[in-house]
C-alpha positions as CSV (number, residue, x, y, z in Angstrom):
1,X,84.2,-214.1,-47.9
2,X,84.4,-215.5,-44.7
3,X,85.8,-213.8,-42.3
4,X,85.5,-215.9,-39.3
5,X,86.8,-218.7,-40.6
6,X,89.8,-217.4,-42.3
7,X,91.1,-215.5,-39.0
8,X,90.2,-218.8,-37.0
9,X,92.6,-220.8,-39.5
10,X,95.2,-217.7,-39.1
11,X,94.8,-217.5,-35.2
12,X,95.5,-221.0,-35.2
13,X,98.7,-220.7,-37.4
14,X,100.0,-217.8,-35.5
15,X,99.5,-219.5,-32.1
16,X,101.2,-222.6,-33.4
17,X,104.2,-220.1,-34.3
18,X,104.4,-218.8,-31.4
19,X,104.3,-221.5,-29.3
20,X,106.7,-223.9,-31.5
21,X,109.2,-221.1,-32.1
22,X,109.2,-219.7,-27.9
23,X,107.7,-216.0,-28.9
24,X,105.5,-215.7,-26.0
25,X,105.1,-211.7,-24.8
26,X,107.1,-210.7,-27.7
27,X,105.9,-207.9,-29.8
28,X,105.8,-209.1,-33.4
29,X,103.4,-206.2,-35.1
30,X,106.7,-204.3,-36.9
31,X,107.8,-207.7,-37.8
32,X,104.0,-208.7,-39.3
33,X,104.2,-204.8,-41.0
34,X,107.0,-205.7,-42.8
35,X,106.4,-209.0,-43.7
36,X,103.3,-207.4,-45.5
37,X,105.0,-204.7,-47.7
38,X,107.4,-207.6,-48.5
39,X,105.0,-210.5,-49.5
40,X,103.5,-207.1,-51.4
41,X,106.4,-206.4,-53.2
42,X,107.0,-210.3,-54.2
43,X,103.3,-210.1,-55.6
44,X,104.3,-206.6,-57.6
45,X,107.2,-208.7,-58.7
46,X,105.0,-211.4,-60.4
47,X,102.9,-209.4,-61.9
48,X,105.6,-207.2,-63.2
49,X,103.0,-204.8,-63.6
50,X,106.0,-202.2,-62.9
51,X,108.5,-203.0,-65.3
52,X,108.1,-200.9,-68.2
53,X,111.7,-201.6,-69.3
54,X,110.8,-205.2,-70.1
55,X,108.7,-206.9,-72.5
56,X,108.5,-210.2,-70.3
57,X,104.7,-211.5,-69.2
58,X,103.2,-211.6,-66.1
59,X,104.2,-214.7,-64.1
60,X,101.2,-217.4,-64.4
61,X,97.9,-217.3,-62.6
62,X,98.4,-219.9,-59.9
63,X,101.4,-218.3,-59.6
64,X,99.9,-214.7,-58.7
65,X,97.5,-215.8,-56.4
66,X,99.8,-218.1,-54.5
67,X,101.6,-214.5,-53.3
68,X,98.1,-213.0,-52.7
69,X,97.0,-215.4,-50.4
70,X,100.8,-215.1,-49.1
71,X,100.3,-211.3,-48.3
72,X,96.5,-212.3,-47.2
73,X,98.3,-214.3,-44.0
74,X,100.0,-211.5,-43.0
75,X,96.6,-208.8,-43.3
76,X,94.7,-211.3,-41.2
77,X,97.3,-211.5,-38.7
78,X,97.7,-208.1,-38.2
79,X,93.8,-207.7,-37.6
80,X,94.3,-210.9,-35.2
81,X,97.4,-208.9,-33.9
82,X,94.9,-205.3,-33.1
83,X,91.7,-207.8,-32.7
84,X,90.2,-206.2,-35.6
85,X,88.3,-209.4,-36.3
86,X,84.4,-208.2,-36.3
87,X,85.1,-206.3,-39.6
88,X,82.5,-205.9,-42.7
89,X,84.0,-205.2,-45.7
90,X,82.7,-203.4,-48.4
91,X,83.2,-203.7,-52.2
92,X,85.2,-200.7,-53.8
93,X,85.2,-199.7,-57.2
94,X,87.9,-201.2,-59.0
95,X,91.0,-199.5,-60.0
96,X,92.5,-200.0,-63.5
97,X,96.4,-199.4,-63.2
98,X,97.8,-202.0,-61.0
99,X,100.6,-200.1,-60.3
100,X,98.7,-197.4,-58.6
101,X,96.9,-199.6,-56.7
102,X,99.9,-201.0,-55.6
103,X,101.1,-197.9,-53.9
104,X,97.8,-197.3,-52.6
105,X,98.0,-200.7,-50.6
106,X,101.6,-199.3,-49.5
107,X,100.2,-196.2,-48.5
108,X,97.4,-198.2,-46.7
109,X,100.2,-200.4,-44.6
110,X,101.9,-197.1,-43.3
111,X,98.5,-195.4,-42.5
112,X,97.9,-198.1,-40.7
113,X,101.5,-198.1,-39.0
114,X,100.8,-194.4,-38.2
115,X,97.4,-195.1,-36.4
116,X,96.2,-198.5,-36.1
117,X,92.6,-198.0,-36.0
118,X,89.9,-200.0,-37.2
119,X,89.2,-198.0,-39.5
120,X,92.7,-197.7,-41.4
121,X,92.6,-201.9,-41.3
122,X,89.6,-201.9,-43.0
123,X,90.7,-199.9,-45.8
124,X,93.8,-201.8,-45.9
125,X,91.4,-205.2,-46.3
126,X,89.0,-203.6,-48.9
127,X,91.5,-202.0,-51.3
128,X,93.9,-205.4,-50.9
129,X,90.6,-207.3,-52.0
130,X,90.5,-204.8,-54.9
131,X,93.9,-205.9,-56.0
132,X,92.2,-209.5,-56.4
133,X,89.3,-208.2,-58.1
134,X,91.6,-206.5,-60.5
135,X,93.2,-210.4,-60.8
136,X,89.9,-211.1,-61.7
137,X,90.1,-213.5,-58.5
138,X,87.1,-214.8,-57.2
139,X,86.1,-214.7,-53.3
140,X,85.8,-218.6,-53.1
141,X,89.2,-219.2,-55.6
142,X,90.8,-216.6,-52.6
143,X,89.4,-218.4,-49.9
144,X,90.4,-222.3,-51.5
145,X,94.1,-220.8,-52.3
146,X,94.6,-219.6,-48.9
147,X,93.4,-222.7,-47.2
148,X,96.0,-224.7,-49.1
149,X,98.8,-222.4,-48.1
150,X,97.9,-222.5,-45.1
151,X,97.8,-226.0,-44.6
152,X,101.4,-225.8,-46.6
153,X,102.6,-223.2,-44.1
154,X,101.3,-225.7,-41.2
155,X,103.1,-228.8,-42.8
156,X,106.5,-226.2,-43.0
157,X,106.0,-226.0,-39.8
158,X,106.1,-229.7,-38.9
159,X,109.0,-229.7,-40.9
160,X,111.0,-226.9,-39.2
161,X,110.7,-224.5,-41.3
């Protein structure tokens, strides 16, 4: 994956944010936090890998990784936000219950509320990555997905979104 270039297109969508909607000085990390578990939860939602009550499919999946790269904008920005941006990542072995890994990655977002180190991001990166694996996403369908949200989220806002 590249790294480098994806926080270079976040740092520029986060910059244009701030600028266009006057944020300058404000602290925005418990905003980003729970922007996260929310995008998270919408991603949970489409995959309805929780819903043991129904017998309704999985949402499409287009559809799936459109809220992964959703909840990918909001992990680079936090490492952007803590300047966590010289990370390597390594592969982890894959989980098989989504669900579980689900709360893992929520488990993740409030070790790294609790103490933002480096090392609680990186965790937070590699067992979100995981979750893609477990997709059966690949690195360069991640990467292509991600650029065209954010060029959507750029064109939002031109449009004042």
């Amino acid at each position: 994956m590249n790294l480098a270039k994806l926080f270079q297109l976040q740092e520029n969508l986060d910059k244009r944010i701030v600028d266009g909607h006057k944020l300058y000085g404000e602290c925005l990390l418990s905003k980003k936090v729970l922007a996260l578990q929310v995008e998270l939860a919408e991603l949970a939602n489409e995959t309805r890998c929780f819903k043991f009550w129904s017998n309704r499919k999985p949402s499409d999946k287009e559809t799936i990784l459109e809220e992964y790269v959703d909840c990918l904008h909001f992990i680079l920005t936090l490492g952007l936000e803590k300047g966590f941006t010289d990370i390597e990542l390594e592969d982890k072995e894959l989980e098989f219950d989504l669900t579980a890994q689900f709360l893992n990655l929520y488990i993740d977002i409030n070790d790294f509320v609790v103490c933002s180190s480096k090392d609680h991001y990186i965790t937070l990166f590699e067992d979100f990555l995981t979750l893609g694996k477990m997709f059966g996403f690949t690195i360069e369908e991640i990467e292509e997905f991600y650029c065209m949200k954010n060029n959507l989220n750029h064109k939002r806002q031109d449009e004042g979104y």
